[in-house]
C-alpha positions, -999 to +999 in steps of 0.1 A: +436+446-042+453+416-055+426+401-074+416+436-088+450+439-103+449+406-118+413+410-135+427+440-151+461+425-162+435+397-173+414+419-192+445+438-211+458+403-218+427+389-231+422+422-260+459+415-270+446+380-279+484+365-262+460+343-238+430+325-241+398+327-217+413+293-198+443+306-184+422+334-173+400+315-149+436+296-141+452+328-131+417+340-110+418+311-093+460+305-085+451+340-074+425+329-048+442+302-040+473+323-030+452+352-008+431+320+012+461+316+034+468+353+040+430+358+047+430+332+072+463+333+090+468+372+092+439+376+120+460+354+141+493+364+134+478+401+144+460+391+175+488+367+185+519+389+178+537+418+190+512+442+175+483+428+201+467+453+218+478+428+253+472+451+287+505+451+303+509+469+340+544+479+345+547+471+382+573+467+413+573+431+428+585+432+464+613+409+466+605+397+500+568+398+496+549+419+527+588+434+534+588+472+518+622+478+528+631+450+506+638+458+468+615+466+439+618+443+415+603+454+380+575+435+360+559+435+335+521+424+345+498+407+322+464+408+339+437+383+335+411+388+306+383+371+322+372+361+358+365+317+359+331+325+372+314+359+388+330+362+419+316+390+446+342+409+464+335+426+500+356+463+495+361+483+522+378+521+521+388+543+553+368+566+532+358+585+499+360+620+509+388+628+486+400+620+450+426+595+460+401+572+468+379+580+442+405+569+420+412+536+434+374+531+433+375+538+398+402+516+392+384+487+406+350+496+387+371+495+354+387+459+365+359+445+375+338+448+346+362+435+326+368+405+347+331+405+346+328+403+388+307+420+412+317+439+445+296+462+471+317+490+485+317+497+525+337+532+534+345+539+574+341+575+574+375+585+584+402+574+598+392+577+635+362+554+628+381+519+640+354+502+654+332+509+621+361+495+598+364+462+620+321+457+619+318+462+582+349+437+583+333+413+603+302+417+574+324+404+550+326+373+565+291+367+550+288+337+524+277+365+501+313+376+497+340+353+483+367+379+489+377+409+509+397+441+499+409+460+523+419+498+524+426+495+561+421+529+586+447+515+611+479+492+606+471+466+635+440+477+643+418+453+625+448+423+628+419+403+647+394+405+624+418+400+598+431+365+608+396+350+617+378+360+580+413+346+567+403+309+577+378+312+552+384+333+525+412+356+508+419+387+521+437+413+498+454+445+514+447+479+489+471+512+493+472+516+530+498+491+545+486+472+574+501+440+594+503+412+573+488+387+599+464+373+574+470+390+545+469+370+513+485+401+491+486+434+490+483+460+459+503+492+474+535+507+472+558+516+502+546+546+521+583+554+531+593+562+497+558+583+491+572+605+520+610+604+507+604+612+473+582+649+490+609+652+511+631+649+479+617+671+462+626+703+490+667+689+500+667+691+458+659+727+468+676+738+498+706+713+500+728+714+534+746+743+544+727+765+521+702+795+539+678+777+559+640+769+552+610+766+574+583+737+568+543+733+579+541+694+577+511+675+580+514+640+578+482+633+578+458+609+602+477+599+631+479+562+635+470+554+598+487+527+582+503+550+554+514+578+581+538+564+599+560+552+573+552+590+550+570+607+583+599+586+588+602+588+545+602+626+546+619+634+575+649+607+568+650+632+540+649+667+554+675+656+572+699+659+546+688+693+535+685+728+552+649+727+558+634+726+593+604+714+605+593+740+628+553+731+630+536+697+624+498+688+626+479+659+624+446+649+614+415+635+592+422+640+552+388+655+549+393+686+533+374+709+563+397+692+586+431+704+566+418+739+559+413+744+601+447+730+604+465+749+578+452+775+591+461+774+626+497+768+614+495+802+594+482+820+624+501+807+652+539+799+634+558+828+619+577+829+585+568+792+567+586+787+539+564+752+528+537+740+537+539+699+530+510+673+535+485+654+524+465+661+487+437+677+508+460+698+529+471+710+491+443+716+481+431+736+512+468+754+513+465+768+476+432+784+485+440+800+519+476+812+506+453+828+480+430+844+499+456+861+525+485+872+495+509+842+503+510+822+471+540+837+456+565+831+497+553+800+503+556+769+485+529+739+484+541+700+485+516+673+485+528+633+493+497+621+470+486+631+441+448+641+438+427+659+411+432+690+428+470+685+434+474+676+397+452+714+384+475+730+412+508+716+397+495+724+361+487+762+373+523+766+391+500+765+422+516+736+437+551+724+433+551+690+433+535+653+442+546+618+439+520+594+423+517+557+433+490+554+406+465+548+428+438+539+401+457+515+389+462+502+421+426+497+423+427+475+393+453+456+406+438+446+442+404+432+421+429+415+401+445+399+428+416+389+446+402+371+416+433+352+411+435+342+449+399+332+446+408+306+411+446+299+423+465+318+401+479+341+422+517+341+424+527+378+421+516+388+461+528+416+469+535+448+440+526+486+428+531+508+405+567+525+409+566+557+422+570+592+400+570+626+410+552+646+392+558+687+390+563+711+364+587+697+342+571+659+340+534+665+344+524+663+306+546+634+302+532+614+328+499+626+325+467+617+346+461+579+332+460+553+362+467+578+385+434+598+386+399+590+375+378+606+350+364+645+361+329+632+352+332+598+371+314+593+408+317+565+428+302+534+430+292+515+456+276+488+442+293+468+411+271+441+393+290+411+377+294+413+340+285+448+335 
């Protein structure tokens, strides 16, 4: 734009006759001569300044790293743009029969292409299937893998197995909290909070000494990392309100599990108020309510956010979920494995802060790092640089 303003400035000075055809070419080139350094350094000032389009991960570092009672400590996360070489990670989930998992495997699909590393994917089945987890563990020992994540099915189940694939190579704990006999990091938030901030979201409700409420709660897997520390969270909680827990059943987050148990707990326990558990149990709950004309008496809480939990807020079907982000905690255990592997790693132990999510926040907070894509299915099998 510069030089076409001078050519015609040029041109309307040459007609007048006040300059010759010399100081033309001077000007043009003074011109050129002023731009070259614009031309050149702009590019870098872009890519190098505030305006960069740098991926930043607003995360909580533990202060006392493997210690969730100790504080959250913000950061903000600048994640690696490129993996040294293209490492292969062993991944193991308790399973993929619900979005939550889907998510974090999305997560890591997304991170690991950019990082340009591989992975294979090994899911238990279920919570119950310990002995499955700790073989497909013991598989990761292989010289194939450089690196194991590990969704875990129990907390001190697989401590064993753990410690002896240590020795050799980095093992990173993803979502589910487990002992940390072993551990090298661990991408998750605290489970404690996940059940306080449900539990939250009821005494906000139904503060003491106002009419009492009766609660459905189902935890979830019993003797799961994650469970224990969601009950003490939400009942801590619902002891400061006027809700009571009359009914509480646990079991397997598949979703044909949750509908049997929700509705047991409709048939055998009289006048629920809430029924509070697990995305699956959610999404089971908002169904069954619907089918026997309960939807508008009793009230849905999930502890996790899943695709179905996220419609069901969105429809006024359910009333409210926390999020740990659990996609982008997928993203954030590759990334921590990768820079155990190359000796970067100094951040070891962080997650995403928690949000609750209901009616008033949703379209704020939105879906993004929370919940993968509608169209996306998992994958088990993740080739480097692709």
């Amino acid at each position: 734009m510069l030089l076409h303003a001078e050519d015609r400035r040029d041109r309307l000075t040459s007609k007048a006759g006040h300059v010759g055809s010399e100081l033309t070419v001077m000007r043009r080139l003074a011109a050129v001569l002023v731009l070259m350094p614009v031309l050149v350094l702009m590019p870098v000032r872009i890519l190098g300044g505030p305006a960069a389009a740098q991926e930043v991960w607003p995360l909580q570092e533990r202060a006392v790293a493997f210690d969730d009672t100790s504080a959250g400590v913000p950061v903000d996360y600048v994640p690696l743009a490129r993996a040294s070489r293209p490492w292969r990670l062993c991944v193991l989930y308790p399973h993929l029969k619900d979005a939550y998992w889907l998510s974090v495997n999305y997560g890591m699909v997304v991170e690991a292409r950019k990082l340009g590393v591989a992975f294979d994917v090994f899911e238990a089945g279920g919570y119950p299937n310990l002995s499955r987890q700790i073989e497909q563990l013991q598989g990761c020992a292989s010289d194939a893998f450089d690196a194991v994540i590990l969704g875990a099915v129990s907390y001190d189940g697989l401590t064993p197995t753990v410690a002896a694939i240590a020795a050799k190579k980095p093992v990173i704990a993803s979502v589910n909290d487990i002992d940390d006999t072993g551990i090298t990091a661990k991408a998750s938030v605290p489970w404690r909070e996940m059940g306080a901030a449900a539990g939250r979201v009821i005494s906000a409700r139904h503060p003491k000494g106002s009419t009492p409420v009766r609660i459905a709660w189902f935890p979830g897997p019993k003797g799961a990392g994650w469970v224990r520390f969601v009950e003490e969270g939400f009942r801590a909680e619902i002891a400061q309100s006027s809700a009571q827990i009359v009914a509480t059943r646990f079991g397997d987050t598949g979703l044909e599990q949750q509908v049997l148990l929700v509705e047991d707990v409709l048939d055998e326990v009289p006048q629920i108020d809430y029924l509070v558990g697990s995305g699956p149990m959610a999404e089971a709950a908002v169904s069954i309510l619907r089918a026997r004309g309960l939807s508008d008496s009793v009230q849905v809480v999930s502890t996790y956010m899943s695709h179905a939990v996220y419609r069901g807020i969105k429809r006024g079907r359910i009333l409210a979920a926390p999020t740990d982000f659990a996609a982008l905690q997928g993203k954030l255990s590759v990334e921590m494995a990768v820079r155990a592997l190359e000796g970067s790693l100094t951040v070891r132990h962080a997650g995403p802060a928690i949000v609750v999510v209901d009616a008033a926040t949703i379209d704020r907070i939105g879906a993004e790092g929370s919940l993968a894509p509608a169209s996306f299915a998992p994958i088990f099998s993740q080739p480097a640089g692709r």
